[in-house]
N, C-alpha and C positions, 0 to 999 in steps of 0.2 A: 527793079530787076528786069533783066530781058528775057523776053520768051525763048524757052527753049533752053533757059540755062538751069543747072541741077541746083535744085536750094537746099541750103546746108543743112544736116541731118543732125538735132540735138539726141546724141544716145541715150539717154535714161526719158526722152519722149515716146521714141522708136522703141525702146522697150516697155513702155508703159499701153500702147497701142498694140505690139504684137500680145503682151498678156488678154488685151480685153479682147482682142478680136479668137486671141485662140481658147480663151476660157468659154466666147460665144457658142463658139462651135461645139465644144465637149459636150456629152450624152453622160455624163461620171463625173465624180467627185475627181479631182486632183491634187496630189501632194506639190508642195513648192518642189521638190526634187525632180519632181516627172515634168512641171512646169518648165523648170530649170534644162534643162535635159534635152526635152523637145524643142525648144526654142534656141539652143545654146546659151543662154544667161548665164554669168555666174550665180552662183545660189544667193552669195549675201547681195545681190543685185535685186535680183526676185525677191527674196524676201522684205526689203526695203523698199520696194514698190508696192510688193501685197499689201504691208502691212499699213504703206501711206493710203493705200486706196480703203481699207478699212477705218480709217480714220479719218475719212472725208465722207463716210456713211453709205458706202458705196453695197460691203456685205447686208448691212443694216436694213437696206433697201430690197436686196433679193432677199432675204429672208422672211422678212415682212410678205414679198411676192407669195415666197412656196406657202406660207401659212394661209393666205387667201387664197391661191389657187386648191390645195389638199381642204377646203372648205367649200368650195364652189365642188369641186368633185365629189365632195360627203353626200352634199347637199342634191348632187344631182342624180343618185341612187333613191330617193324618196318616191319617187312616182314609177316605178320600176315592180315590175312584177319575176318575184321570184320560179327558175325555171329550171334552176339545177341547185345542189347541196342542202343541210336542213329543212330548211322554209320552200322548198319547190313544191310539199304537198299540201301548202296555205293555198298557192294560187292567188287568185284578186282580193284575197284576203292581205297577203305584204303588200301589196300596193300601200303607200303610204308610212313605211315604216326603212327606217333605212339601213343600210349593205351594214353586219358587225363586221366586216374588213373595212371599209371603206371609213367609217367611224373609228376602229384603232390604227390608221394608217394614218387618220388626220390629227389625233391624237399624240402621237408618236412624230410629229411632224411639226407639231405647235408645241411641244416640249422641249424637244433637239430645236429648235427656233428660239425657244425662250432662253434655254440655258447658254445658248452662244451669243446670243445679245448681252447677257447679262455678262459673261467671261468677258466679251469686247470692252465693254462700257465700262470695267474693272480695272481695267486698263492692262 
């Protein structure tokens, strides 16, 4: 092919790369509708790409992530010294003992992970 010329654009490509690049960006959960929406897709379009990318183990994989990441963050409240709410009159005394938000957050994190792993893999 010669420089300079446009190469052909497979559409369920282009729409499989605009979902990952705009799911990148997202700071929020999104519905396939808002997905659909923002990007112009059809919906049974989006949807039939979600659902092939969850099926290539793609959700499987950030899930897996946030359960590690919401454990690395548990985890990194332990050597923290309590300085406001309950335990702020322990002092260097919490030190060593870790955030009870931080532990039902991770909690709560590794459950909504498990139970959506298991829906997926249910098929």
């Amino acid at each position: 092919m010669e420089k300079g010329k446009n190469l052909e654009v497979v559409p369920a490509i282009e729409r499989a790369l605009n979902i990952f690049g705009y799911l990148g960006n997202q700071n929020k959960p999104m519905t396939l509708k808002e997905i659909a929406g923002d990007l112009d897709i059809p919906s049974v379009s989006t949807f039939r790409i979600v659902k092939y990318l969850c099926s290539r183990g793609y959700l499987i994989e950030a899930l897996d992530a946030m359960k590690i990441a919401a454990e690395q963050g548990k985890e990194s409240t332990r050597e923290l010294v309590a300085k406001v709410g309950r335990a702020s009159h322990l002092g260097e005394r919490s030190r060593g003992v870790l955030d009870a938000g931080a532990t039902s957050c991770y909690l709560l994190l590794a459950s909504m992970s498990g139970s959506i792993k298991n829906f997926i893999e249910a098929g």
